[in-house]
N, C-alpha and C positions, 0 to 999 in steps of 0.2 A: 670506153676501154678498147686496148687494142686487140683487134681480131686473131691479131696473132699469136695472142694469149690465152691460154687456157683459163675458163673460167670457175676457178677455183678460190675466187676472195672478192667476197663484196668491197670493194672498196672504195673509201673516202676521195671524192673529185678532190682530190692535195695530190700535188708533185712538191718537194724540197729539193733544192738546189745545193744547197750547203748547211752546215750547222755550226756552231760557237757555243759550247760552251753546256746549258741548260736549254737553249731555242734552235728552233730549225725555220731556216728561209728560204720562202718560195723565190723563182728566177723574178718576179718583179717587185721583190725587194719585201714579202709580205714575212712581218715576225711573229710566231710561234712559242707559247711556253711550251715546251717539253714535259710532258706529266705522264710520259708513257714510255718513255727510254727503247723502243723499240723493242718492246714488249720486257720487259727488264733486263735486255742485253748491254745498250752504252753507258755501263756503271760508272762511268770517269767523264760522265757526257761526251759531248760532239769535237770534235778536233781540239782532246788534251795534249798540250805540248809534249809530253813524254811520252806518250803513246806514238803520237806522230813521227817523233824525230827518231825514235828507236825502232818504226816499219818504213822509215824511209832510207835508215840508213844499212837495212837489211834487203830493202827489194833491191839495190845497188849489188848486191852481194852474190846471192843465189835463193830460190825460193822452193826447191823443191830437189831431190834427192832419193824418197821413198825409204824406208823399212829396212832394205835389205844392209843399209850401212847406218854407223853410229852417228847421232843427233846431237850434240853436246849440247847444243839449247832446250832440247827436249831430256836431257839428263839429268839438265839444272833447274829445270822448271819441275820435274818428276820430285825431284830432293829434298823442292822447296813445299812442294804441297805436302810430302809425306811429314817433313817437318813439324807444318801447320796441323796436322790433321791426326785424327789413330789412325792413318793409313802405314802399310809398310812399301807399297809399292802401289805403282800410277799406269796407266794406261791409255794413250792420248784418241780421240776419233774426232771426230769433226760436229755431232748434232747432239740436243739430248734425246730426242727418239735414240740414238744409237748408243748414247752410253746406259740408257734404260736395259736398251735389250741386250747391250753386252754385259750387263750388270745379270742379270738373267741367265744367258751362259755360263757366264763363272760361279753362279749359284751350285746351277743343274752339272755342271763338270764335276764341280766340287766332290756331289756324292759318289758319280760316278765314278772319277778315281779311286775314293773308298771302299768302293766294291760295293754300292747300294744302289745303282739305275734308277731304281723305281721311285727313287725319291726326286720328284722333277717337277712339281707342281709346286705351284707360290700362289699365296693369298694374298687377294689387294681391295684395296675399299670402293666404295660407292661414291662418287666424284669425284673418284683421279684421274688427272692425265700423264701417260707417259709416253708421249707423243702418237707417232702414225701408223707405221709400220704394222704389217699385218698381225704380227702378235702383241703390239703395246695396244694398237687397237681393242683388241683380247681383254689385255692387260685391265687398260680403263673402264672394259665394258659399255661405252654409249653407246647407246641403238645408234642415236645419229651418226656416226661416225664409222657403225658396222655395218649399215644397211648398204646392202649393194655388192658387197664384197666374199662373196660367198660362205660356205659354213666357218665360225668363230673358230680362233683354234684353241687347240683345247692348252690345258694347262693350268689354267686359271680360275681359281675362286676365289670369288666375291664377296663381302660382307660387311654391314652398313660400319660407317665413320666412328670414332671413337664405341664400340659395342664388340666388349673385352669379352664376354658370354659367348657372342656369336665366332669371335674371332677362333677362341676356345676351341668350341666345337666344331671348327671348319678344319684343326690339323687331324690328319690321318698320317697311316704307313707312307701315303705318297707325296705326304710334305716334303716342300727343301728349301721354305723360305717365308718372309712375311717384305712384303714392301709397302713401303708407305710414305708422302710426301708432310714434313712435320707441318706446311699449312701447305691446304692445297690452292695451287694456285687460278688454273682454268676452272675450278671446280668452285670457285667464289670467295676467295681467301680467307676458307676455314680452317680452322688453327685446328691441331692435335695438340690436346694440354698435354704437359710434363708429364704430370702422373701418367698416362695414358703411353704413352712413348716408356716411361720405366716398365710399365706392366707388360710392354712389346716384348723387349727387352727380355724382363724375364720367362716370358714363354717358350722364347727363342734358346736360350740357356735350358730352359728345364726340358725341353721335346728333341736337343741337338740341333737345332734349324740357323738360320743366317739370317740375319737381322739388315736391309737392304734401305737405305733413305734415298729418294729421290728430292735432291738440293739442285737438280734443274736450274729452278727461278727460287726457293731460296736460298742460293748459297752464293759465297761471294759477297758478303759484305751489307747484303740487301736487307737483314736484320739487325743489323748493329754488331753482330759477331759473322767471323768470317765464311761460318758456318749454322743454320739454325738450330741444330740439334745440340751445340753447345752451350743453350740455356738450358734444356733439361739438362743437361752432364750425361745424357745418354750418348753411348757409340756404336755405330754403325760395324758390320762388318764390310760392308761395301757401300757407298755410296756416289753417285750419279751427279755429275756437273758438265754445265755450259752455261749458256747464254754471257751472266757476266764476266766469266773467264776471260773470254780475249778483248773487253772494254767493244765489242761490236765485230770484230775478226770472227768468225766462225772457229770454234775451238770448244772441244769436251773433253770429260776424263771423266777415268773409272778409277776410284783410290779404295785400296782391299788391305785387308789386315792379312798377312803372310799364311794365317790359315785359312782363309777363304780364297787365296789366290794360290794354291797350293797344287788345285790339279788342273792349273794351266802351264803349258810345255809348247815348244814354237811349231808353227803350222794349225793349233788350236783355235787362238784366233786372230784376226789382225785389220790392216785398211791400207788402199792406199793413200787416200791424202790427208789421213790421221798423224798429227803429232810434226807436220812440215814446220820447216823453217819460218817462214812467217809469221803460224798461227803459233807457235811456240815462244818466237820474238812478242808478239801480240803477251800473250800472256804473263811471261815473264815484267816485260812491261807493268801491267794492271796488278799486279805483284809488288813491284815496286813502290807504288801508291799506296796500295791497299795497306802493307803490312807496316809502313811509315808510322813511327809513335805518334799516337793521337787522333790516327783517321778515324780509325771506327769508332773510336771516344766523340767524336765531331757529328758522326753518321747517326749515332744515338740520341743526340741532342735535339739534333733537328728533326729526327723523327719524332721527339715527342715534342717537340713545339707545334707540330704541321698536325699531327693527334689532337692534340688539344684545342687547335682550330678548328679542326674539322668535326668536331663536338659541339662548338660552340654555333658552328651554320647549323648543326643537325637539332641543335634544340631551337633555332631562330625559324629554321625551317620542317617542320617535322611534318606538314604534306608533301614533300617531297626527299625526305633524307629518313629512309628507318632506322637506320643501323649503321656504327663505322664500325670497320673491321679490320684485322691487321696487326702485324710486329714490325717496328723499324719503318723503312721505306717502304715498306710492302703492306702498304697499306689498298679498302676500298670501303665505298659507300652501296650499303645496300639499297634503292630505291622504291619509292612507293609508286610512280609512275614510271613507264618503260625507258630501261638505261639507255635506251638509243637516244630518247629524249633528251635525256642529260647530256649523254657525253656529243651529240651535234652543238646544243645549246652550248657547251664550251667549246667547241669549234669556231662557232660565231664568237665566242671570247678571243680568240685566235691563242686556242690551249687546246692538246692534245691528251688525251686520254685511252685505254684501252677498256673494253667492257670484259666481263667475263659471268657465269652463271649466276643463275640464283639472285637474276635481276640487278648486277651488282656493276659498279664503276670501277675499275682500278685505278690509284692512283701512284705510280712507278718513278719517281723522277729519279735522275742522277742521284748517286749517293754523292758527288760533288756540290750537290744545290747549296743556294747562301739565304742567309736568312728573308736577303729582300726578297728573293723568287719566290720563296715560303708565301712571304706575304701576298706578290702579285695575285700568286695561286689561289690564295684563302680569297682574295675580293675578285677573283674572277669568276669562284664557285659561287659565292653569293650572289653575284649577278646574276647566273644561268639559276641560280632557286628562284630567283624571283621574278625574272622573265617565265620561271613555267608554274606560278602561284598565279600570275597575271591570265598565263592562256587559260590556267583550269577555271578559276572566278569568269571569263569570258564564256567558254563552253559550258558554263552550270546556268550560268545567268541567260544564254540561248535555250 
């Protein structure tokens, strides 16, 4: 690794020189399945021709501007998510740490405009992540992730994953919200069932509170709806996107129903490279595709064809495969031996994967993927079970 980098990511001896498609290739020509979409940001994979031609024919143009004057790309990209969404109004930044915590502010404004301050604290579960930043850090609670960084800040309570009892008893006077990710995604791609998300819902209605989803990493397509919380039919008052938004551009939003965006006023809050030209062409772009008749009809299919494989290695393999986990593309494997194990082992497959908690493999590919990658995938995984059924039979029999 280079010295001149802070060491802040263990990372995989891989450089990628270019991508096409579902695969990424090294500079001496080495091919890669894609099973990790850069953490499930290249929703349209790697150099989609309309994504390309519509930032190429924009970085010609101008790319930057700032805040202080009208975006028309960013008016129309705002129109179209409100469209898509219960939102009434959009908010552009650039991370999802950032549309976390500005999701956060427009909570805690909320009341304050109403004349309640003290209503400023938000409840969140036991393995979320809503990214880094000193108070999503907070937010998430990982020791790992807080150690080092002086006293937590305050705001936040915590209380275990689907446990409506505990949730219950955690609002006070100084509630002003409930956030929650409908599957969490760093946190091992645990689902929050429907019911559970209705019952959110209803607390949030019945105590006056703001009901906040973080669709980060699911939203965008990555469930088979454009959105995850549009399987339960539950809505959000505010909810939190990036990664698949700009197809890999760096691009987020904050989309609020009119009364939960209600006591923001200009100077409250803002960014400067939020909502640029680029990342707005970007988006618009992955918009294009996404909302196309039949995508996410297409996205649902092969999720469950790629499900139903991965079932099938997990009963062929079950010393090495505990549990699949997942909706749509957002899928993982929970493993009996260490996910590092697994996801190197598909390395040496020359397939990428990303790990995440609770022992767990993600598997993220394009929502573009076609059925033969499906397949590669399914017999590349089977290889890697069986290459590490081989080493543990070796190691037991030593």
């Amino acid at each position: 690794m280079s010295e001149a980098l802070m060491s802040t990511y263990a990372r995989q001896d891989l450089a990628f020189e270019r991508g096409e498609g579902s695969y990424l290739y090294t500079a001496d020509g080495r091919r890669y399945l894609d099973f990790a979409s850069g953490i499930a940001v290249t929703a349209l994979g790697h150099s989609h021709p309309h994504l390309v031609a519509k930032l190429q024919e924009q970085v010609g143009k101008l790319w930057h501007t700032s805040n202080l004057f009208k975006i028309p790309q960013q008016e129309e990209l705002g129109a179209r998510l409100v469209a898509a969404s219960f939102a009434d109004q959009a908010f552009f930044c650039n991370s999802g740490a950032e549309a976390c915590e500005g999701s956060v502010k427009i909570a805690r404004k909320y009341f304050a405009a109403k004349g309640q301050p003290e209503r400023w604290r938000v409840i969140t579960f036991e393995g979320a992540f809503h990214g880094r930043t000193i108070a999503m850090i907070a937010a998430g609670n990982n020791k790992k992730y807080l150690e080092g960084f002086g006293h937590k800040a305050d705001g936040f309570d915590q209380v275990p994953l689907n446990d409506l009892a505990a949730t219950k008893a955690a609002i006070g006077p100084e509630t002003a919200a409930i956030m929650v990710e409908p599957i969490q995604g760093e946190g091992g791609i645990r689902e929050v069932p429907s019911e559970t998300l209705r019952a959110l819902r209803q607390l949030c209605d019945e105590h006056g509170l703001l009901l906040i989803f973080d669709e980060v990493q699911t939203g965008m397509g990555r469930t088979g709806k454009l959105f995850a919380h549009e399987w339960s039919s539950v809505t959000p008052d505010i909810m939190a996107l990036a990664k698949g938004l700009g197809g890999g551009f760096p691009v987020a939003a904050i989309l609020v129903s009119k009364r939960a965006g209600s006591g923001i006023s200009p100077g409250t809050h803002g960014t400067t490279f939020g909502g640029n030209l680029l990342a707005m062409t970007a988006g618009n772009a992955v918009l294009d595709v996404m909302l196309a008749p039949g995508f996410l009809d297409q996205v649902q299919q092969r999720a469950l064809r790629l499900r139903q494989q991965l079932a099938m290695i997990a009963d062929r393999h079950p010393s090495i495969i505990e549990e699949v986990r997942g909706q749509g593309l957002l899928l993982a494997v929970k493993t009996r031996v260490p996910n590092s194990d697994l996801l190197n082992e598909l390395v040496g497959q020359n397939m990428v994967t990303v790990s995440a908690s609770e022992n767990t493999v993600r598997l993220l590919p394009p929502l573009t993927v076609s059925d033969a990658e499906i397949g590669e995938a399914v017999r590349k995984l089977e290889a890697a079970c069986t290459n590490l059924e081989a080493k543990l039979a070796t190691k037991g029999a030593a």
